[in-house]
N, CA, C and O atoms as a GROMACS GRO file, in nm:
protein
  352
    1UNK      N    1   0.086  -0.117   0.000
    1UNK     CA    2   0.000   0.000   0.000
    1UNK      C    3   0.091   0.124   0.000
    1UNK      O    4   0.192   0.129   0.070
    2UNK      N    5   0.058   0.205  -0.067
    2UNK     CA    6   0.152   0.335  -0.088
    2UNK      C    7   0.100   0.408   0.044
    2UNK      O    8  -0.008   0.410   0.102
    3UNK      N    9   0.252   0.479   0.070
    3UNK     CA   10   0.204   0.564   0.218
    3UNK      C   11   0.126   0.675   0.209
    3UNK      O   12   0.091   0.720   0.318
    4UNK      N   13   0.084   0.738   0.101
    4UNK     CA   14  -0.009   0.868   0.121
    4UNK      C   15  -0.140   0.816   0.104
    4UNK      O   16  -0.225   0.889   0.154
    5UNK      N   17  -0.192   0.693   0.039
    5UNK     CA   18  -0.289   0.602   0.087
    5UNK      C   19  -0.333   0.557   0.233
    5UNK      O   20  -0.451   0.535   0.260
    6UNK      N   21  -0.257   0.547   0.301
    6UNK     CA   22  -0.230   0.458   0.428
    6UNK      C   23  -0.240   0.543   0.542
    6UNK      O   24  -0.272   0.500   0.653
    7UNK      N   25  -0.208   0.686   0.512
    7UNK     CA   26  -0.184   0.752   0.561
    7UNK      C   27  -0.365   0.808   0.594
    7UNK      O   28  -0.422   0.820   0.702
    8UNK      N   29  -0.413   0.830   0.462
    8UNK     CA   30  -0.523   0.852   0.434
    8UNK      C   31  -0.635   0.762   0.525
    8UNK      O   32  -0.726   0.794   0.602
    9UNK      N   33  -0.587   0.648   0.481
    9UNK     CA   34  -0.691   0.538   0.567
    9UNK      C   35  -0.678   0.528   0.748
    9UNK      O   36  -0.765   0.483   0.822
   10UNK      N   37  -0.553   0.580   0.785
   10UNK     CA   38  -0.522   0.587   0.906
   10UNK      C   39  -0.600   0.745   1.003
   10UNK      O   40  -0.648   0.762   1.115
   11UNK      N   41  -0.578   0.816   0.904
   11UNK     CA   42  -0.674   0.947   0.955
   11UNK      C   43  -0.876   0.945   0.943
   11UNK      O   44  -0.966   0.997   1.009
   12UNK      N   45  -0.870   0.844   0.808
   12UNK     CA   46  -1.001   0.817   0.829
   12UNK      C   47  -1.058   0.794   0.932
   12UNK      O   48  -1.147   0.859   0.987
   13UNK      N   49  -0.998   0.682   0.966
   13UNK     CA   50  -1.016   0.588   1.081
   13UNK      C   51  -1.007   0.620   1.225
   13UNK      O   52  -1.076   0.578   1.318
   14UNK      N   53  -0.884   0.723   1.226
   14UNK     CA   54  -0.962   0.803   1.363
   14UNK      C   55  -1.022   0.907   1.366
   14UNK      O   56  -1.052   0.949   1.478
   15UNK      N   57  -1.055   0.978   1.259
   15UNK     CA   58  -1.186   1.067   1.237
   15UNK      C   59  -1.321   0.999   1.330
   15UNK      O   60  -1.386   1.052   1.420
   16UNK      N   61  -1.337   0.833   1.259
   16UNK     CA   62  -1.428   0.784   1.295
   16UNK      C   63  -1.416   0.744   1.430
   16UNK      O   64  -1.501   0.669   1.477
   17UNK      N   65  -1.345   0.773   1.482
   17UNK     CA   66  -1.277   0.751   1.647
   17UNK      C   67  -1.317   0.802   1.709
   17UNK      O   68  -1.358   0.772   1.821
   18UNK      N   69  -1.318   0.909   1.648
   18UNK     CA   70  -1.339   1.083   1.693
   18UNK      C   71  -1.492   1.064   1.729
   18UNK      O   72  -1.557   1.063   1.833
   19UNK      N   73  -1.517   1.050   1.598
   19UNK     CA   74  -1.692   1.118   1.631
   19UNK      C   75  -1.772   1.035   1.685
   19UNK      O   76  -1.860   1.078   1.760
   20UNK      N   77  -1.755   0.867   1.653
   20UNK     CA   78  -1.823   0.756   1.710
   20UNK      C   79  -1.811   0.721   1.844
   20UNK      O   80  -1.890   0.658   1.914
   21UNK      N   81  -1.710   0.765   1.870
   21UNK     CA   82  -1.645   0.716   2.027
   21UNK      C   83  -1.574   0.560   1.996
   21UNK      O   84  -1.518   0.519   1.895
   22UNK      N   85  -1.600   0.498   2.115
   22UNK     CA   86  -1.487   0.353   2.130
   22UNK      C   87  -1.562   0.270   1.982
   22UNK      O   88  -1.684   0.266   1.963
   23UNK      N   89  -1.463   0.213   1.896
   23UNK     CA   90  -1.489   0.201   1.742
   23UNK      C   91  -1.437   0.019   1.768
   23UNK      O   92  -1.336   0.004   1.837
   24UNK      N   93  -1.495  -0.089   1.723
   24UNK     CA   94  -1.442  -0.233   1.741
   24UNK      C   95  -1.383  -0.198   1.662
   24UNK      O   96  -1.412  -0.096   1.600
   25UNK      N   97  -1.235  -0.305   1.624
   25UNK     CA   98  -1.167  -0.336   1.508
   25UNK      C   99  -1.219  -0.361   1.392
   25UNK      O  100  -1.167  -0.302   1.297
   26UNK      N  101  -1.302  -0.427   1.371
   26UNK     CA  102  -1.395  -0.535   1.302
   26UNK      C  103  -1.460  -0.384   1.209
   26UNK      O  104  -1.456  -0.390   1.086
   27UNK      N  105  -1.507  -0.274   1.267
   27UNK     CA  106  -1.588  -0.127   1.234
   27UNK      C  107  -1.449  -0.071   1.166
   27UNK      O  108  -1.466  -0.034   1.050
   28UNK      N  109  -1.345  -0.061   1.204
   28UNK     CA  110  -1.206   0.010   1.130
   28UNK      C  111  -1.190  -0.044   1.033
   28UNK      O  112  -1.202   0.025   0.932
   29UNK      N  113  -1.159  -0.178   1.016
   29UNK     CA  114  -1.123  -0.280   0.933
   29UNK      C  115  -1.263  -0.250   0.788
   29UNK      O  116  -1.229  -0.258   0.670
   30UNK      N  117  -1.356  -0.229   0.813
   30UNK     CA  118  -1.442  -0.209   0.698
   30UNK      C  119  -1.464  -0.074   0.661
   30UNK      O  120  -1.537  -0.052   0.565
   31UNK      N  121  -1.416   0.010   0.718
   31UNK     CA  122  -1.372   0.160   0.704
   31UNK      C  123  -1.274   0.174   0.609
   31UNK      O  124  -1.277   0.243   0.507
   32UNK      N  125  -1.178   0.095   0.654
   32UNK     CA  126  -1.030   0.082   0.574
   32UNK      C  127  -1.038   0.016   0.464
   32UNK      O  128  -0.998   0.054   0.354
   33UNK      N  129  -1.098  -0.095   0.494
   33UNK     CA  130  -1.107  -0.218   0.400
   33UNK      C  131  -0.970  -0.246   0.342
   33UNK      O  132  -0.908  -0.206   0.243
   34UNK      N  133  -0.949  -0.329   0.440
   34UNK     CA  134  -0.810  -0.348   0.475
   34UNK      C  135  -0.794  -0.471   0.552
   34UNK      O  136  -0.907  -0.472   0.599
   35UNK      N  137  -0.746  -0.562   0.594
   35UNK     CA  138  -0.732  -0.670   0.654
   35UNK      C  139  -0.709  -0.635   0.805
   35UNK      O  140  -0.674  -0.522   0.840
   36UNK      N  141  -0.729  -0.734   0.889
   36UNK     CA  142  -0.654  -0.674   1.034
   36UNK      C  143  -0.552  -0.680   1.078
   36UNK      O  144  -0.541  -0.677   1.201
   37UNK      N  145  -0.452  -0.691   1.005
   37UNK     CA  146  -0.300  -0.731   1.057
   37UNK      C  147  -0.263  -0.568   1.013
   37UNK      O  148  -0.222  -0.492   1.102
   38UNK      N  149  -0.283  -0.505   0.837
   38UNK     CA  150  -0.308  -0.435   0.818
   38UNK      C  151  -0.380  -0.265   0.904
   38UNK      O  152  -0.333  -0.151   0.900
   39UNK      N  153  -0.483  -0.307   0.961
   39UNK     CA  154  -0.512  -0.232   1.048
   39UNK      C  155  -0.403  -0.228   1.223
   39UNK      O  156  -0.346  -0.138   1.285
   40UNK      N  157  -0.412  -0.311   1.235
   40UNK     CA  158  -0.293  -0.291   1.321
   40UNK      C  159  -0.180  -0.259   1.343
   40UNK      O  160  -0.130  -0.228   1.451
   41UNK      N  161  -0.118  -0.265   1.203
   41UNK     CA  162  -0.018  -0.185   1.166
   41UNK      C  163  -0.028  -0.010   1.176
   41UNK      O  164   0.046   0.071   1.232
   42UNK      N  165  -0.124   0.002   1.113
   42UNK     CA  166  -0.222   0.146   1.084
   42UNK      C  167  -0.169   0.213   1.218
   42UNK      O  168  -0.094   0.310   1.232
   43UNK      N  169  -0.264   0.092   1.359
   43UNK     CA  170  -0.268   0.169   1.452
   43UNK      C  171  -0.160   0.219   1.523
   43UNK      O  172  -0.149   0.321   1.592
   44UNK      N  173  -0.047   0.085   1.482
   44UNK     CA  174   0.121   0.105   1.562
   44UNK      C  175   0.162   0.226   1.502
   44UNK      O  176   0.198   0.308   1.586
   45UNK      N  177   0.169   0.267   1.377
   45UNK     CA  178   0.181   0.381   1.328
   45UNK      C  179   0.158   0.547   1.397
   45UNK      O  180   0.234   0.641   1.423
   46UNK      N  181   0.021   0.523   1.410
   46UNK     CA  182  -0.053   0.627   1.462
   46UNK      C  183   0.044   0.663   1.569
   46UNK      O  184   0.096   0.774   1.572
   47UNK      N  185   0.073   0.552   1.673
   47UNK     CA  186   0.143   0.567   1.766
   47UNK      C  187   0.264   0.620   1.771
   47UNK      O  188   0.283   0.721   1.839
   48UNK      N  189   0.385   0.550   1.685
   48UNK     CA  190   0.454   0.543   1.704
   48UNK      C  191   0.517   0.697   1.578
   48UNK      O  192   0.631   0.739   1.595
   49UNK      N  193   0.450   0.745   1.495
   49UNK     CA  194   0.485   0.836   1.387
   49UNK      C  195   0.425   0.971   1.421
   49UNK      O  196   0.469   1.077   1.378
   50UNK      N  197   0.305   0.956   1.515
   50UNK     CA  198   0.212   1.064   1.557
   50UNK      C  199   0.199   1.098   1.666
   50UNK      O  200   0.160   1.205   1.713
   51UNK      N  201   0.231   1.006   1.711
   51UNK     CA  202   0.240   1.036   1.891
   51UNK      C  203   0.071   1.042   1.943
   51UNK      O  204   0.040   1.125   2.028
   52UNK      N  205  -0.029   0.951   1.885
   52UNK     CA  206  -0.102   0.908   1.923
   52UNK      C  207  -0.158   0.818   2.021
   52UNK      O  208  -0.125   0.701   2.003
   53UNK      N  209  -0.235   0.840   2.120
   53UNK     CA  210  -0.231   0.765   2.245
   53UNK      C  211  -0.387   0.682   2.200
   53UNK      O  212  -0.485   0.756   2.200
   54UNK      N  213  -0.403   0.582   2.175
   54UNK     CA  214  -0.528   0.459   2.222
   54UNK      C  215  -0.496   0.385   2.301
   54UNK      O  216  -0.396   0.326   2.342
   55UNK      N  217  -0.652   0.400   2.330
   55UNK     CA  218  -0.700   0.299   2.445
   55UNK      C  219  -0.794   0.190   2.454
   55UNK      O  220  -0.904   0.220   2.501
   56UNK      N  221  -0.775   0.064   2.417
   56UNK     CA  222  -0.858  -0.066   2.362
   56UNK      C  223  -0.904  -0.118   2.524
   56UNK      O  224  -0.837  -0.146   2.623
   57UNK      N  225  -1.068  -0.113   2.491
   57UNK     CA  226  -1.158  -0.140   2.628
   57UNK      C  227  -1.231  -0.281   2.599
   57UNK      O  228  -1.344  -0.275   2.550
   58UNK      N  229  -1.185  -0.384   2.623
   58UNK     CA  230  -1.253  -0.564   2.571
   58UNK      C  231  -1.396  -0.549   2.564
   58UNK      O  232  -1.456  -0.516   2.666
   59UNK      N  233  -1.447  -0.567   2.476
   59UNK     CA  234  -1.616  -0.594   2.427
   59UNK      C  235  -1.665  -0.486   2.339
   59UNK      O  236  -1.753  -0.485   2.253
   60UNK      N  237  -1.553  -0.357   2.400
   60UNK     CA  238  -1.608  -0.236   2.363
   60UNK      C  239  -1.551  -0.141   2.218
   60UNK      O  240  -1.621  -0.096   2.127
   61UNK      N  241  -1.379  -0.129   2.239
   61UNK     CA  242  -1.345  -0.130   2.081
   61UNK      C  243  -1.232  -0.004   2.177
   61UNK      O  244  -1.217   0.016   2.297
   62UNK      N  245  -1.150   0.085   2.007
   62UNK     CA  246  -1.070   0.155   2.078
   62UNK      C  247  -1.094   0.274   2.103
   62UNK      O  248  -1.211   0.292   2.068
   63UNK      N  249  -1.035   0.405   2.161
   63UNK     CA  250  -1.101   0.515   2.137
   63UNK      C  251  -0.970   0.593   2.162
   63UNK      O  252  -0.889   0.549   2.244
   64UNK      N  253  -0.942   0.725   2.084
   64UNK     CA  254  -0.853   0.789   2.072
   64UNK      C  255  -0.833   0.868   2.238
   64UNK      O  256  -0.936   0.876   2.305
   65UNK      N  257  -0.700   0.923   2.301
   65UNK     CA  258  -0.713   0.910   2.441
   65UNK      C  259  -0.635   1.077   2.421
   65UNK      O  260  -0.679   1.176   2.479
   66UNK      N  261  -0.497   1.080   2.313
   66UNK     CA  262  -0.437   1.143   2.323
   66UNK      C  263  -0.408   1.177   2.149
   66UNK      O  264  -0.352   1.085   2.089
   67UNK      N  265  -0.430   1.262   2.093
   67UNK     CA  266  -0.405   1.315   1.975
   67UNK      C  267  -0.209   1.323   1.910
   67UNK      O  268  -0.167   1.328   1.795
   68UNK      N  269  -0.153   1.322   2.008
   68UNK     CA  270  -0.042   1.364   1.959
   68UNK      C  271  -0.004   1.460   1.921
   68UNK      O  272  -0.010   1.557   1.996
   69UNK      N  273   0.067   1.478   1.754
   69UNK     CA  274   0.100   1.569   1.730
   69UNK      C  275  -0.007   1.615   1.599
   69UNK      O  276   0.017   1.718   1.536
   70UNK      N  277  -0.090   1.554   1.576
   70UNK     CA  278  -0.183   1.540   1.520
   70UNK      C  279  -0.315   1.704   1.570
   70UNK      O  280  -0.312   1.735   1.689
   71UNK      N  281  -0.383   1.763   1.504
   71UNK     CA  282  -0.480   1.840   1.537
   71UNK      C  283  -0.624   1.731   1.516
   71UNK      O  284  -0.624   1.662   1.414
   72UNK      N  285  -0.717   1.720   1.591
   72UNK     CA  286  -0.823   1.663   1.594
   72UNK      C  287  -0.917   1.709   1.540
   72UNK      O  288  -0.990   1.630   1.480
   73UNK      N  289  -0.945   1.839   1.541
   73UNK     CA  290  -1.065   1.922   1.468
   73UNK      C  291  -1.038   1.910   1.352
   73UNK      O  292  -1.133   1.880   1.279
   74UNK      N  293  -0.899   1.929   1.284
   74UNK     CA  294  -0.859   1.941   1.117
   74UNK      C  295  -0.883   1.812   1.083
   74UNK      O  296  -0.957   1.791   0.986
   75UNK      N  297  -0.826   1.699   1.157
   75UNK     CA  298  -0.879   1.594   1.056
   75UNK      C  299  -1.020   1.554   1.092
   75UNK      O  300  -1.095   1.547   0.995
   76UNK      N  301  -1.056   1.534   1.172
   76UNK     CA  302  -1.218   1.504   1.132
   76UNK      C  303  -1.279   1.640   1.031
   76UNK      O  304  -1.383   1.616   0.970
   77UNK      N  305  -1.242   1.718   1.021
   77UNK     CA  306  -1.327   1.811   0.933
   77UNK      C  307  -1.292   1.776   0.766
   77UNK      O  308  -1.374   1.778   0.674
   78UNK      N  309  -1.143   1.743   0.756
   78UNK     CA  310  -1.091   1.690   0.666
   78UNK      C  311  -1.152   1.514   0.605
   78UNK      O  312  -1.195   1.474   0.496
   79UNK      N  313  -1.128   1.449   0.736
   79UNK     CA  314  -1.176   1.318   0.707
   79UNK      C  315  -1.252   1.232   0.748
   79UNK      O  316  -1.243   1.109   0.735
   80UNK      N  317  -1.372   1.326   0.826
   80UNK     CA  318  -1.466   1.278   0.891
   80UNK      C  319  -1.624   1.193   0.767
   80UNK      O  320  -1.658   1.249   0.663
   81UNK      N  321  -1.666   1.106   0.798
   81UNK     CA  322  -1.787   1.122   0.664
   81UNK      C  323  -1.895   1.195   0.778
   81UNK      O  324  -1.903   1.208   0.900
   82UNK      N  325  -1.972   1.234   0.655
   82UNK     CA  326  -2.075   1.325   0.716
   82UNK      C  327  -2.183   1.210   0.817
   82UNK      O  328  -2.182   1.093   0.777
   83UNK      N  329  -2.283   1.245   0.957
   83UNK     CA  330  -2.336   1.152   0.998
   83UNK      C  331  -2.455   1.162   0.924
   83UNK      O  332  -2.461   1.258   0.848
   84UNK      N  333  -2.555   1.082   0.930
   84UNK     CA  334  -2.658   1.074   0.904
   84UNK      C  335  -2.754   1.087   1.000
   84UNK      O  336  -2.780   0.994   1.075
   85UNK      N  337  -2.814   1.201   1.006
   85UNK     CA  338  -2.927   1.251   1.090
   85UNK      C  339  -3.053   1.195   1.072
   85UNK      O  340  -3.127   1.251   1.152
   86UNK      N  341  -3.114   1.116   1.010
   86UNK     CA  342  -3.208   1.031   0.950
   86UNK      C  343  -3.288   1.184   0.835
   86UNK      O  344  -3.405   1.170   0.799
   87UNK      N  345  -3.251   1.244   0.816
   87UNK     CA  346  -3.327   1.329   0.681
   87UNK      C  347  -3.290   1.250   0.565
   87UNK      O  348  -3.182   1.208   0.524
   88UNK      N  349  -3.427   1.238   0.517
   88UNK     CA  350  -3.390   1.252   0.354
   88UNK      C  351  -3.416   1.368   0.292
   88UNK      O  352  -3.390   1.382   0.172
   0.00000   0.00000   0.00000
């Protein structure tokens, strides 16, 4: 996977962090659409390139704790999908 792809799918993904709250793997993984070894990589990343802090709660999924060096408002505004309010 090319890194400005990956990169892409990794900010998606905690966009959806962001706004959903604690997110299962299983919910990232079809976000990404991406495998889970794949996604786990994603997340070591986050960590280890961004200085991103998660926090994985058993039953419940992960949820972003500490942003890093990362701004939170820019990327969810950037890479958030819009929610669905039930309007059509």
């Amino acid at each position: 996977m090319e890194k400005r792809r990956k990169t892409e799918i990794l900010l998606r993904c905690l966009a959806q962090l962001h706004q959903s709250g604690p997110v299962s793997l299983e919910s990232l993984v079809a976000t990404a659409g991406c495998s889970r070894r794949t996604m786990f990589r994603l997340l070591d990343e986050a960590k280890v390139v961004y200085g991103v802090e998660l926090l994985f709660v058993r039953d419940v999924g992960y949820r972003v704790e500490k942003w890093g060096v990362l701004n939170a408002d820019a990327v969810v505004a950037m890479y958030a999908r819009p929610r669905d309010n039930g309007e059509r």
